[in-house]
MOPAC internal coordinates of N, CA, C and O (Angstrom, degrees):
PM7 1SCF
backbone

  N    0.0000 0     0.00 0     0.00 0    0    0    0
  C    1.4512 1     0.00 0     0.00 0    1    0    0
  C    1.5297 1   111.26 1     0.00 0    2    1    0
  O    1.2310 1   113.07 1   139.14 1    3    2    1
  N    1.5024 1   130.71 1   -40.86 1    3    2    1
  C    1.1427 1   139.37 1  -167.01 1    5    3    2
  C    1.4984 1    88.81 1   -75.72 1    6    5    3
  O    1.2310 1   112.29 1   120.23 1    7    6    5
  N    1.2840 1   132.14 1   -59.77 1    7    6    5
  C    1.6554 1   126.18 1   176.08 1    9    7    6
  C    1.8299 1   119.24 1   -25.18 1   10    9    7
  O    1.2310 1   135.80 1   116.07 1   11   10    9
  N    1.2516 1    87.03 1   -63.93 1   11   10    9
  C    1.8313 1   106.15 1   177.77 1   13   11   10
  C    1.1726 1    94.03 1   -35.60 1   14   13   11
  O    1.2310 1   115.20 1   103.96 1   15   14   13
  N    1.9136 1   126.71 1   -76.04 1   15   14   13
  C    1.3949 1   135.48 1  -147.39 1   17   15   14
  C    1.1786 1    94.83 1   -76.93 1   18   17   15
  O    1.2310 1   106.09 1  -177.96 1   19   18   17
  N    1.1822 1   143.42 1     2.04 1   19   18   17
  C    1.7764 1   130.55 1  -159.34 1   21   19   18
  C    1.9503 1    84.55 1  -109.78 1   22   21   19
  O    1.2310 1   127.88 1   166.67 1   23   22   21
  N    1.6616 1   102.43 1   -13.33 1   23   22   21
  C    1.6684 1    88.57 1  -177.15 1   25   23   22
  C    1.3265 1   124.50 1  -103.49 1   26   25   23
  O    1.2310 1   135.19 1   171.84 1   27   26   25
  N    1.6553 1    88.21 1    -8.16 1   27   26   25
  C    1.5534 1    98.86 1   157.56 1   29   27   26
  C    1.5608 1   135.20 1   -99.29 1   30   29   27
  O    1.2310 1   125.67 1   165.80 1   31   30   29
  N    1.9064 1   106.70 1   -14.20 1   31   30   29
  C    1.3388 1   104.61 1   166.77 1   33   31   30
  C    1.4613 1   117.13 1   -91.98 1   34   33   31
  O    1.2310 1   110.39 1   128.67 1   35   34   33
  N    1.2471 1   135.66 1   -51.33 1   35   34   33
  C    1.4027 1   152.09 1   161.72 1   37   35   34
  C    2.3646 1   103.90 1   -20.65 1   38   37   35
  O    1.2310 1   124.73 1   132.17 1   39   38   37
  N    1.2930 1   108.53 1   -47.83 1   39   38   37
  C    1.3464 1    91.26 1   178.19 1   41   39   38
  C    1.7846 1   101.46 1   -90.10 1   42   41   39
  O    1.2310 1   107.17 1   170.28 1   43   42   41
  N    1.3556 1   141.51 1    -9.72 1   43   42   41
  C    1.2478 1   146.02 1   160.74 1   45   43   42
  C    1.6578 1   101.62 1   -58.23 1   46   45   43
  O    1.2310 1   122.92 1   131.18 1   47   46   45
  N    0.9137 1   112.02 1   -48.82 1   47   46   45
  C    1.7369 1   109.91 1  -174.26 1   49   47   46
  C    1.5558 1   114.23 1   -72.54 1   50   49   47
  O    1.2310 1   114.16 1   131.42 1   51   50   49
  N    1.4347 1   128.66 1   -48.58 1   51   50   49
  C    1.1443 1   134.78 1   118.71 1   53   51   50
  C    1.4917 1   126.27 1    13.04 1   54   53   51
  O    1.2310 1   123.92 1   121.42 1   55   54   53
  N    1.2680 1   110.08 1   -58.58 1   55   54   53
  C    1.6694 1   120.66 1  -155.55 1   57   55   54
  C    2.0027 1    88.51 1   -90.27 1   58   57   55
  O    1.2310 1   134.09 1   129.66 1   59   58   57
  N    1.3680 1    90.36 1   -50.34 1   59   58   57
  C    1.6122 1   102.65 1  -156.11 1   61   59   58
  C    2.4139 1   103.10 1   -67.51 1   62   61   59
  O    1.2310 1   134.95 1   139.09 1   63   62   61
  N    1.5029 1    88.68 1   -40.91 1   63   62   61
  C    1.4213 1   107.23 1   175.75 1   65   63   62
  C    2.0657 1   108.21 1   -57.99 1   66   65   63
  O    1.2310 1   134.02 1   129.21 1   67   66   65
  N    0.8662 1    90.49 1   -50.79 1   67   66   65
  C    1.6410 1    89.87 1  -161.70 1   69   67   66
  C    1.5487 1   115.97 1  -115.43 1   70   69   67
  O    1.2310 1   116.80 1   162.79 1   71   70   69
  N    1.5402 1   123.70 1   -17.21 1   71   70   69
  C    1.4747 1   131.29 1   156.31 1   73   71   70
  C    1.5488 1   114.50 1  -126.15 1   74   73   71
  O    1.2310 1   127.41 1  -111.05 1   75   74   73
  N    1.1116 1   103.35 1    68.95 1   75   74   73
  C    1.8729 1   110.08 1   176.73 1   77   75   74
  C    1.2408 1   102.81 1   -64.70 1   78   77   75
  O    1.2310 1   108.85 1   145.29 1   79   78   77
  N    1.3849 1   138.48 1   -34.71 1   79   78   77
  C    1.4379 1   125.85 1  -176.77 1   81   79   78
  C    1.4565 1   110.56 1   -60.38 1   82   81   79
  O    1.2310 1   126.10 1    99.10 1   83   82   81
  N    1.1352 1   105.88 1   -80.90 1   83   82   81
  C    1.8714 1    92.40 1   169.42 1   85   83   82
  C    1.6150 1   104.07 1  -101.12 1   86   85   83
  O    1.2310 1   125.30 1   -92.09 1   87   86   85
  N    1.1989 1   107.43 1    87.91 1   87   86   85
  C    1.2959 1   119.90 1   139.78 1   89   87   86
  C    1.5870 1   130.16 1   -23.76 1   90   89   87
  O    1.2310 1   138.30 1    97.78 1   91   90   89
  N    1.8825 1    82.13 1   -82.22 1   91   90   89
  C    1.6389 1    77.98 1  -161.69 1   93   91   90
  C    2.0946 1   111.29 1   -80.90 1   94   93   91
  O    1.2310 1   127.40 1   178.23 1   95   94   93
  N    1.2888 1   103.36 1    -1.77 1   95   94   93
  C    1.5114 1    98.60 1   173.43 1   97   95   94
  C    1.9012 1   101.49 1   -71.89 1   98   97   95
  O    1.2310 1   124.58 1   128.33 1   99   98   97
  N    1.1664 1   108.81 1   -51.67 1   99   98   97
  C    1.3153 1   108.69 1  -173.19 1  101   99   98
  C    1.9890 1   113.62 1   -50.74 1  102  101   99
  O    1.2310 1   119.23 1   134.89 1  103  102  101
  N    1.4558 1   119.08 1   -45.11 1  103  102  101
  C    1.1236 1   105.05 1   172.04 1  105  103  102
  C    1.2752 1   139.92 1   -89.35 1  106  105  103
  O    1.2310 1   128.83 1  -172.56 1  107  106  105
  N    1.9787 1   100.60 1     7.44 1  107  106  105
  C    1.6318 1   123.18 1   155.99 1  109  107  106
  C    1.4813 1    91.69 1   -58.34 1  110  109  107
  O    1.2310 1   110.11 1   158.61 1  111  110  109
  N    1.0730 1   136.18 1   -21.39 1  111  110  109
  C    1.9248 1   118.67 1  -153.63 1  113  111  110
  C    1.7201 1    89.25 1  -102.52 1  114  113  111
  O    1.2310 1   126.86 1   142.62 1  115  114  113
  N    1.2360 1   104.41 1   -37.38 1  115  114  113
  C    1.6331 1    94.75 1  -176.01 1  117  115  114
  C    0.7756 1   117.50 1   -80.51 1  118  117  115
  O    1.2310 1   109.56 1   126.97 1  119  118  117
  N    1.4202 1   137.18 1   -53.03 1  119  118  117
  C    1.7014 1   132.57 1   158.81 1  121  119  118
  C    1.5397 1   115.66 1   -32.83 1  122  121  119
  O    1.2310 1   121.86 1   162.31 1  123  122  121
  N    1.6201 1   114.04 1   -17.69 1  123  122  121
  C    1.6182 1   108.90 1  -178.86 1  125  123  122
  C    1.7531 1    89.50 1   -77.96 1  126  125  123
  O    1.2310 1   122.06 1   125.62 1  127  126  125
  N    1.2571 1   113.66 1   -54.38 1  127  126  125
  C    1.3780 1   111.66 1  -159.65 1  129  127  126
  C    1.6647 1   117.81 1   -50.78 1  130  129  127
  O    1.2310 1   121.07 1  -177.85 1  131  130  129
  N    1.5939 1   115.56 1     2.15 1  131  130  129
  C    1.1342 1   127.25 1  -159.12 1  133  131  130
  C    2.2691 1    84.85 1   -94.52 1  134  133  131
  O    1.2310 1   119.56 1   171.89 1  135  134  133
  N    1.3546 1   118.44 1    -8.11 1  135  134  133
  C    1.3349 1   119.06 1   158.36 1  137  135  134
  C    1.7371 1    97.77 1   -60.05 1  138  137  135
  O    1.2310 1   100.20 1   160.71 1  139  138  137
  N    1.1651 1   153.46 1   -19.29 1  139  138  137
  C    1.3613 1   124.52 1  -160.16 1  141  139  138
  C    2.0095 1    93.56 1   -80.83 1  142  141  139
  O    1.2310 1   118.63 1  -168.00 1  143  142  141
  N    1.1120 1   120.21 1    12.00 1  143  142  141
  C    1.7569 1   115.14 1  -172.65 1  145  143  142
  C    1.2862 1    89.00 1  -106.88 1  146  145  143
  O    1.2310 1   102.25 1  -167.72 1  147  146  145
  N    1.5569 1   150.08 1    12.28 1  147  146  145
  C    1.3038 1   117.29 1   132.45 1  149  147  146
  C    1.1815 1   138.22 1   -97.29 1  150  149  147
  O    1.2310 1   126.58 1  -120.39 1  151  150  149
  N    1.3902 1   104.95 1    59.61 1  151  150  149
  C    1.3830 1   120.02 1   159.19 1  153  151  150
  C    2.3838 1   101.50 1  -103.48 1  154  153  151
  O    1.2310 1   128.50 1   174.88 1  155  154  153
  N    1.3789 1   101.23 1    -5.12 1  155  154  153
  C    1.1622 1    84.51 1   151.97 1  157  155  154
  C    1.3985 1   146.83 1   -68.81 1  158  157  155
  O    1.2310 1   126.12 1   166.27 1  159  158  157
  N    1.1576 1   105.84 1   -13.73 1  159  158  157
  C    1.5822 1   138.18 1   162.85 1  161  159  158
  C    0.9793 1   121.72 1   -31.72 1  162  161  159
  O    1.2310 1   126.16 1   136.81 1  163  162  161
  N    2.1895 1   105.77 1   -43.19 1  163  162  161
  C    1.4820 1   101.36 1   179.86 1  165  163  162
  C    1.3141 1   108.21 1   -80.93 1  166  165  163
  O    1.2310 1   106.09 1   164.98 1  167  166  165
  N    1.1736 1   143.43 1   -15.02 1  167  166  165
  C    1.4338 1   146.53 1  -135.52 1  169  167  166
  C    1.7360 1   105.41 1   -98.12 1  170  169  167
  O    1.2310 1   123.12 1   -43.74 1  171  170  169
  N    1.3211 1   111.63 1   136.26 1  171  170  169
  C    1.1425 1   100.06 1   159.58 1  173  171  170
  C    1.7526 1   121.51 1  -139.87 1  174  173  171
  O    1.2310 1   113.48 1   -47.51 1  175  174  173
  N    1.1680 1   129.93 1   132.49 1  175  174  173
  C    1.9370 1   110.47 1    14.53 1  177  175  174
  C    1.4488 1   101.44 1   -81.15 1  178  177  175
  O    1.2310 1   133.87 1   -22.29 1  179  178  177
  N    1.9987 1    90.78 1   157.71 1  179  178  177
  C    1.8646 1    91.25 1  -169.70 1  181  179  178
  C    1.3911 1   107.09 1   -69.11 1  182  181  179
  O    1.2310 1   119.03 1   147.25 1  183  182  181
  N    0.9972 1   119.45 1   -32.75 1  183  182  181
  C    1.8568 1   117.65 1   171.73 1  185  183  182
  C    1.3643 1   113.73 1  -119.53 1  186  185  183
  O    1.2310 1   121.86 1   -57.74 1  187  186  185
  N    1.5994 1   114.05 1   122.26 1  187  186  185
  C    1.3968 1   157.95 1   165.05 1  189  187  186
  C    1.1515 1   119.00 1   -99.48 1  190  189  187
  O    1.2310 1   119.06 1   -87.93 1  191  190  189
  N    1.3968 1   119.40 1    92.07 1  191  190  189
  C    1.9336 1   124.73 1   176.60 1  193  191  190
  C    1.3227 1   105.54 1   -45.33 1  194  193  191
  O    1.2310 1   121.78 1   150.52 1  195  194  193
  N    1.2732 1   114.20 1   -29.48 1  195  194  193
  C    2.1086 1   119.25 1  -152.89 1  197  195  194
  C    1.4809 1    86.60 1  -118.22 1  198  197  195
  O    1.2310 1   102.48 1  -164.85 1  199  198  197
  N    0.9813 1   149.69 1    15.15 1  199  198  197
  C    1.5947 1   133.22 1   170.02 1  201  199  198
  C    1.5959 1    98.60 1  -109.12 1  202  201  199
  O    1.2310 1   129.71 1   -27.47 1  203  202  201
  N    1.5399 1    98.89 1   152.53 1  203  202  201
  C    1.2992 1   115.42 1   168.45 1  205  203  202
  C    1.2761 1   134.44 1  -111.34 1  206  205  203
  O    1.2310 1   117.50 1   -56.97 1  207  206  205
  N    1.2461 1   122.37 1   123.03 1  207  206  205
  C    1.7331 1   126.70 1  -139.77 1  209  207  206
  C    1.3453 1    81.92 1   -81.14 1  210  209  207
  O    1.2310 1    97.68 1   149.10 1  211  210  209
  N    0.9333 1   157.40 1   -30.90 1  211  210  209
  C    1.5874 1   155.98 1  -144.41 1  213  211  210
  C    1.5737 1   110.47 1   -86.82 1  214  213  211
  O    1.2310 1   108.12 1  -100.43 1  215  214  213
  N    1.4017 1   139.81 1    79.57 1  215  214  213
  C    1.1819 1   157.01 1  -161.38 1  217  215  214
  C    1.6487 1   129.88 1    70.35 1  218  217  215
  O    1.2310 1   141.13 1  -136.64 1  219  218  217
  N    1.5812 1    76.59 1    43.36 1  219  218  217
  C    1.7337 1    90.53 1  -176.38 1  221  219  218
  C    1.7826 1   102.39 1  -121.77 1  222  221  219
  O    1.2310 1   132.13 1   123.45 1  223  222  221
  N    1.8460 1    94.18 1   -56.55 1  223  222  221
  C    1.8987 1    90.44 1  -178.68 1  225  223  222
  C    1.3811 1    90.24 1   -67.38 1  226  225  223
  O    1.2310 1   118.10 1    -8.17 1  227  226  225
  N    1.2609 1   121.22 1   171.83 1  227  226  225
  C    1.6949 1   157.67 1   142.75 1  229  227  226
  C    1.7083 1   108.14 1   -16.18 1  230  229  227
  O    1.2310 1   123.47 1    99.15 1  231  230  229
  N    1.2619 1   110.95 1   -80.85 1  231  230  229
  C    1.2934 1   138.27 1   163.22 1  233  231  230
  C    1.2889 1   123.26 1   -56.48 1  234  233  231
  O    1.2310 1   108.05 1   171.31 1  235  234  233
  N    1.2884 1   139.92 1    -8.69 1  235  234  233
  C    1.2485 1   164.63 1   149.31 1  237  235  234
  C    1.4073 1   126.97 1   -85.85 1  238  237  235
  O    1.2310 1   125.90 1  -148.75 1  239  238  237
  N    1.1500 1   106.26 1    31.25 1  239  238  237
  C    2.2716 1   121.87 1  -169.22 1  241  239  238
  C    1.1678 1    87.93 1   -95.52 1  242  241  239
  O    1.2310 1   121.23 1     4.41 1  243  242  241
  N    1.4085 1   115.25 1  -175.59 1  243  242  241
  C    1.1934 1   140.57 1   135.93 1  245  243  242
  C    0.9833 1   121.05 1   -54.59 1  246  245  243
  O    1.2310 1   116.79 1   112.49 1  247  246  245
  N    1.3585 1   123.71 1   -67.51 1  247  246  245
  C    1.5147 1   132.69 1  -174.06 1  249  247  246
  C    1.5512 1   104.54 1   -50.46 1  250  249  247
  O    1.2310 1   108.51 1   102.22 1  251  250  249
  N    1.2828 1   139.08 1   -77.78 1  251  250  249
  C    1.3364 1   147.65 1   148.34 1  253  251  250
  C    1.6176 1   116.71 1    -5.03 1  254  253  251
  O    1.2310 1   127.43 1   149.80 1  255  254  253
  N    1.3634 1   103.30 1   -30.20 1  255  254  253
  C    1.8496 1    95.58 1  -176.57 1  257  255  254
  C    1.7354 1    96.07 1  -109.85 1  258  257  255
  O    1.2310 1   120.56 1   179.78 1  259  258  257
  N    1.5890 1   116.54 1    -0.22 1  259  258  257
  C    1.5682 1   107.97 1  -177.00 1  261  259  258
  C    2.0047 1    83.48 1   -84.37 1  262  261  259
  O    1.2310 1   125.73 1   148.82 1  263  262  261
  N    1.1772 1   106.60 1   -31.18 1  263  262  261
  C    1.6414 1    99.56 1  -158.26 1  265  263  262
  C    2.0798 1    97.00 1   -72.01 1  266  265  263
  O    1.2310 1   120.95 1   136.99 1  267  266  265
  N    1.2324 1   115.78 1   -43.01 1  267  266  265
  C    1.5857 1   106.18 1   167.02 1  269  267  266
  C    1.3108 1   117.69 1   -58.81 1  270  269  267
  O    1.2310 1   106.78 1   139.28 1  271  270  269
  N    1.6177 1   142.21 1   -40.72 1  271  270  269
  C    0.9985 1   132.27 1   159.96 1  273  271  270
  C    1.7397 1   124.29 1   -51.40 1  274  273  271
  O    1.2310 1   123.26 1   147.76 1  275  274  273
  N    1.2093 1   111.35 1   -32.24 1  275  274  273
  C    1.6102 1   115.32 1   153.37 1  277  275  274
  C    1.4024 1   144.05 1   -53.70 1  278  277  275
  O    1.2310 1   133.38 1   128.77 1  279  278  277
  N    1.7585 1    91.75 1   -51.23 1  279  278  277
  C    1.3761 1   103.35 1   146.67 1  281  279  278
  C    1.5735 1   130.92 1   -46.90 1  282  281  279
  O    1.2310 1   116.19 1   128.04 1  283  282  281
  N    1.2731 1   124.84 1   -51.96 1  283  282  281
  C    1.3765 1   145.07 1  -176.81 1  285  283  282
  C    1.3854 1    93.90 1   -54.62 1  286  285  283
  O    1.2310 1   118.25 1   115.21 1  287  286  285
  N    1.3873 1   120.94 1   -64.79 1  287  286  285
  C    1.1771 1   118.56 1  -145.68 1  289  287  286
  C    2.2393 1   103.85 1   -97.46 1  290  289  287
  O    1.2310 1   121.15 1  -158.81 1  291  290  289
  N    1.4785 1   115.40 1    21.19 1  291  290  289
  C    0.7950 1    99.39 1   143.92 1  293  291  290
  C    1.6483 1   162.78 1   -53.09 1  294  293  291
  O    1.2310 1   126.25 1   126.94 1  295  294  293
  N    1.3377 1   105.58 1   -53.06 1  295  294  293
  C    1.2532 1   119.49 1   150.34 1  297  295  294
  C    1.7476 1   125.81 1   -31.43 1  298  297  295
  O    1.2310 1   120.48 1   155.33 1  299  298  297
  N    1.4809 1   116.69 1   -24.67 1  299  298  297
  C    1.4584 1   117.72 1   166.75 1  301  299  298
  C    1.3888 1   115.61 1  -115.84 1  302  301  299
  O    1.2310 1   130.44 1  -146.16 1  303  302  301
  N    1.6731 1    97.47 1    33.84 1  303  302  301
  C    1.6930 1    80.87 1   171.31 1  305  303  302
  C    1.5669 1   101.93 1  -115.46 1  306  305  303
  O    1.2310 1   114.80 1   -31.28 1  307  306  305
  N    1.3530 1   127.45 1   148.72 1  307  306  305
  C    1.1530 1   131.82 1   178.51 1  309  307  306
  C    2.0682 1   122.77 1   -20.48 1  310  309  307
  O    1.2310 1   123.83 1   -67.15 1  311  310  309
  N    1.1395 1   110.25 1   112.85 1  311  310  309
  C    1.3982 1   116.44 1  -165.65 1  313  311  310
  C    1.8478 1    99.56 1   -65.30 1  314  313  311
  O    1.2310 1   109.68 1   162.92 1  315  314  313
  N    0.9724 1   136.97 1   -17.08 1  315  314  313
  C    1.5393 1   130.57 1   157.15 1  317  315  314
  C    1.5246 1    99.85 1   -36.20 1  318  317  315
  O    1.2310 1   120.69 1   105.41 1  319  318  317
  N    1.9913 1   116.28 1   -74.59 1  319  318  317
  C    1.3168 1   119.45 1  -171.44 1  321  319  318
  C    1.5640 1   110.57 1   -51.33 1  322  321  319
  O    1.2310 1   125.59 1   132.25 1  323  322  321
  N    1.3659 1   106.87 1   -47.75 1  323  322  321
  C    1.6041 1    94.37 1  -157.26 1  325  323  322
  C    1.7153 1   117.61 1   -82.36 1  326  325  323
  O    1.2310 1   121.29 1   172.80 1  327  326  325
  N    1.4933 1   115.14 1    -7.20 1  327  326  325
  C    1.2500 1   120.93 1  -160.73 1  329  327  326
  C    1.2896 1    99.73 1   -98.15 1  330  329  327
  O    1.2310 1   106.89 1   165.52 1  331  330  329
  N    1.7278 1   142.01 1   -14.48 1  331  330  329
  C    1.3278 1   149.99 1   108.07 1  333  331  330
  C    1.5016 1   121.87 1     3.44 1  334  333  331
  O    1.2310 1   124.94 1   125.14 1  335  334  333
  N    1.7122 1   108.11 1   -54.86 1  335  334  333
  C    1.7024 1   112.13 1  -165.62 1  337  335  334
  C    1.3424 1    93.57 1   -97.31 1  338  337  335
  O    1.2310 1   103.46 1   144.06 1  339  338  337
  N    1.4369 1   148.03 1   -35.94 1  339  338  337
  C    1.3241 1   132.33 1  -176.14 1  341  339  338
  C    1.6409 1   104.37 1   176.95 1  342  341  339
  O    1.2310 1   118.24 1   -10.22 1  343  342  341
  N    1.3322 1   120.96 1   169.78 1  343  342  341
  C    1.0648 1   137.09 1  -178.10 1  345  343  342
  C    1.6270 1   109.79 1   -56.91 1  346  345  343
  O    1.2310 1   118.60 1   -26.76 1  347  346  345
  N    1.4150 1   120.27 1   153.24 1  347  346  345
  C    1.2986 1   116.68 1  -162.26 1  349  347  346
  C    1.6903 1    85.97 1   -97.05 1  350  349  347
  O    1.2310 1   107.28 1  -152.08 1  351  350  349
  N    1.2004 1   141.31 1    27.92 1  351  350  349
  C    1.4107 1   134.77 1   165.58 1  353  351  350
  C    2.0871 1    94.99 1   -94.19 1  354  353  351
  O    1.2310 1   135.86 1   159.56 1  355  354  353
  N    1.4330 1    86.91 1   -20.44 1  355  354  353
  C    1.7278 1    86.42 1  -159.70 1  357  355  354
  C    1.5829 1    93.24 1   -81.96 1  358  357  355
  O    1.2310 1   130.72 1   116.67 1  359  358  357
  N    1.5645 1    96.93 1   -63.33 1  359  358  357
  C    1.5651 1   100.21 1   162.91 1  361  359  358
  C    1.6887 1   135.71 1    -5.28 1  362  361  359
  O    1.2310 1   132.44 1   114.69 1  363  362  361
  N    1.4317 1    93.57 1   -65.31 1  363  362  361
  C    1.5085 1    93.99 1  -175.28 1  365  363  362
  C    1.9821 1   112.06 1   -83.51 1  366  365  363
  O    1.2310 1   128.36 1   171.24 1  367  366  365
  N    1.4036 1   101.50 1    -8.76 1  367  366  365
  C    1.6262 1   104.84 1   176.22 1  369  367  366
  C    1.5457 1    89.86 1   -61.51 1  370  369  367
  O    1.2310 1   124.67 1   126.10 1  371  370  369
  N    1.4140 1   108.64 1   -53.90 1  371  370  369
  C    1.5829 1    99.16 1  -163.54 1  373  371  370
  C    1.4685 1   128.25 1   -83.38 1  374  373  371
  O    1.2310 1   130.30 1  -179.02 1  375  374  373
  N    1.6702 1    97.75 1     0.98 1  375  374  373
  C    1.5846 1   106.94 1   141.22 1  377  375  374
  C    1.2277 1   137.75 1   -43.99 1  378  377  375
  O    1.2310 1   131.96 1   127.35 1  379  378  377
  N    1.4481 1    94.52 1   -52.65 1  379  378  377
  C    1.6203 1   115.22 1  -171.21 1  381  379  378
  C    1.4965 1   110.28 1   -70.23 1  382  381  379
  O    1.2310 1   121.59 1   125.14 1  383  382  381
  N    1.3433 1   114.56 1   -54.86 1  383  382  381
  C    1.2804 1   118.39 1   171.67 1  385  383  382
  C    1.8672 1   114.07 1   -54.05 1  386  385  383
  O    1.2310 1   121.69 1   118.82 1  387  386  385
  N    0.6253 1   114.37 1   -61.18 1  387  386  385
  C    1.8269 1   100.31 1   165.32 1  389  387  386
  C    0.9439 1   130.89 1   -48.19 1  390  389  387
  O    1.2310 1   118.86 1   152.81 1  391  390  389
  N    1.5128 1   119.78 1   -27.19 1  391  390  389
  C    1.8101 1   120.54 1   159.69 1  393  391  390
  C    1.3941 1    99.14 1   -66.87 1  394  393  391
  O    1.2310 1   118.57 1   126.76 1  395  394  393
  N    1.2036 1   120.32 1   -53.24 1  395  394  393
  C    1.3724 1   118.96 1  -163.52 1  397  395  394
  C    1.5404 1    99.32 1   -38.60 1  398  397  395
  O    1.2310 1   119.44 1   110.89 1  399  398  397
  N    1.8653 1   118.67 1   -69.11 1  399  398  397
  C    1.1451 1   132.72 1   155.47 1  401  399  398
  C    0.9171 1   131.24 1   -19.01 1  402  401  399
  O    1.2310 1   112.09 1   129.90 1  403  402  401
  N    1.1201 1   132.52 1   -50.10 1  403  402  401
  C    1.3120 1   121.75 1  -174.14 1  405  403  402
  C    1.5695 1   120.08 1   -89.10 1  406  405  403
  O    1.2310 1   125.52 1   138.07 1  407  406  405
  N    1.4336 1   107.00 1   -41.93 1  407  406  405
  C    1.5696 1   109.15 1   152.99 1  409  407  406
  C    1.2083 1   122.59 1   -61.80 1  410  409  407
  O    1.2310 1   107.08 1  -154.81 1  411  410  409
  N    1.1621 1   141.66 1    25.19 1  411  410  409
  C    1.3876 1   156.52 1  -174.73 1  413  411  410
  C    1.3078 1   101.39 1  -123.67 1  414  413  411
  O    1.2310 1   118.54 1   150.23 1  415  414  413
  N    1.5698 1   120.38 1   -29.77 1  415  414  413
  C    1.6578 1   131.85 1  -172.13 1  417  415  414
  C    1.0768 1   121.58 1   -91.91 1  418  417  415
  O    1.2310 1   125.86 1   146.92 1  419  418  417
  N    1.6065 1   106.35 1   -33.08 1  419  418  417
  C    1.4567 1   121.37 1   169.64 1  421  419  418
  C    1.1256 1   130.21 1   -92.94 1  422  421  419
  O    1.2310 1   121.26 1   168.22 1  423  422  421
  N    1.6320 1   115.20 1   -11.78 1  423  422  421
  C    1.5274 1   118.84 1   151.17 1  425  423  422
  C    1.1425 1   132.45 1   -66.31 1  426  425  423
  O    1.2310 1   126.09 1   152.30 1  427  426  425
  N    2.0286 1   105.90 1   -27.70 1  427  426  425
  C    1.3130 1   120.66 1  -178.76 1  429  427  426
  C    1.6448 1   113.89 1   -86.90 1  430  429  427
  O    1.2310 1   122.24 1   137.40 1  431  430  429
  N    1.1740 1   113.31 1   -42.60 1  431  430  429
  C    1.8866 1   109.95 1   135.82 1  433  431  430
  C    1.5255 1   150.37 1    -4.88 1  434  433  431
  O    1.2310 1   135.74 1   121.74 1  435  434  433
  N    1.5255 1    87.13 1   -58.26 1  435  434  433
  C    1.4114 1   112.51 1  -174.27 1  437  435  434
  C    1.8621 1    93.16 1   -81.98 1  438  437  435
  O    1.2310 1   114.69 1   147.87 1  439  438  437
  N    1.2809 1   127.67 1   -32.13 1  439  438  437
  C    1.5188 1   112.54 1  -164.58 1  441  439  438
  C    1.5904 1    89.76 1   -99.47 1  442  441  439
  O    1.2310 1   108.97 1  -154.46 1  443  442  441
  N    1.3018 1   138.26 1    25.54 1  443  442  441
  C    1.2988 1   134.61 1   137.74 1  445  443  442
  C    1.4074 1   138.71 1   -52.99 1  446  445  443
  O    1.2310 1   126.54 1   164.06 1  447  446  445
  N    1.6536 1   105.04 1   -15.94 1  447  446  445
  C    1.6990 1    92.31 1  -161.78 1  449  447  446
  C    1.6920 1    68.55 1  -129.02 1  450  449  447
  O    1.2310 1   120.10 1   180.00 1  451  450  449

């Protein structure tokens, strides 16, 4: 139960800490990103108290959590590269969504040990 709420307060604190202007649009985007857990769907059984989502679902790899940390960390990569792939309105959506992600990775992490 404390997991669940840590995935709904942890990106609220997030939102309020580091984009207070729009707040609450920014943690509409992270609470969306909380869609990357139906890839439990494939799993069976789909819920396991003792399994660890962290290189087991699809969306839960390595590879998959290097590409949200990429995402995230667009916004600080040199604006030559990024102003090439899309508008910096688009840019920072896909900021958001990799925080969303990645704090989604590291909560799901944390209920590993």
């Amino acid at each position: 139960m404390l997991h669940i709420l840590l995935h709904f307060m942890v990106p609220l604190a997030a939102a309020w800490l580091f984009y207070r202007d729009r707040m609450w649009t920014v943690y509409l985007i992270l609470i969306a990103t909380m869609a990357v857990d139906l890839d439990h769907l494939l799993a069976d059984p789909i819920y396991d108290p003792n399994r660890c989502s962290i290189g087991f679902h699809p969306l839960h790899t390595i590879p998959a959590i290097a590409a949200y940390v990429i995402l995230f960390l667009l916004p600080f990569l040199p604006e030559k590269f990024t102003t090439k792939m899309a508008s910096q309105k688009t840019i920072n959506l896909m900021h958001l969504i990799g925080l969303g992600l990645v704090i989604h990775m590291v909560l799901d992490w944390l209920d590993c040990f």
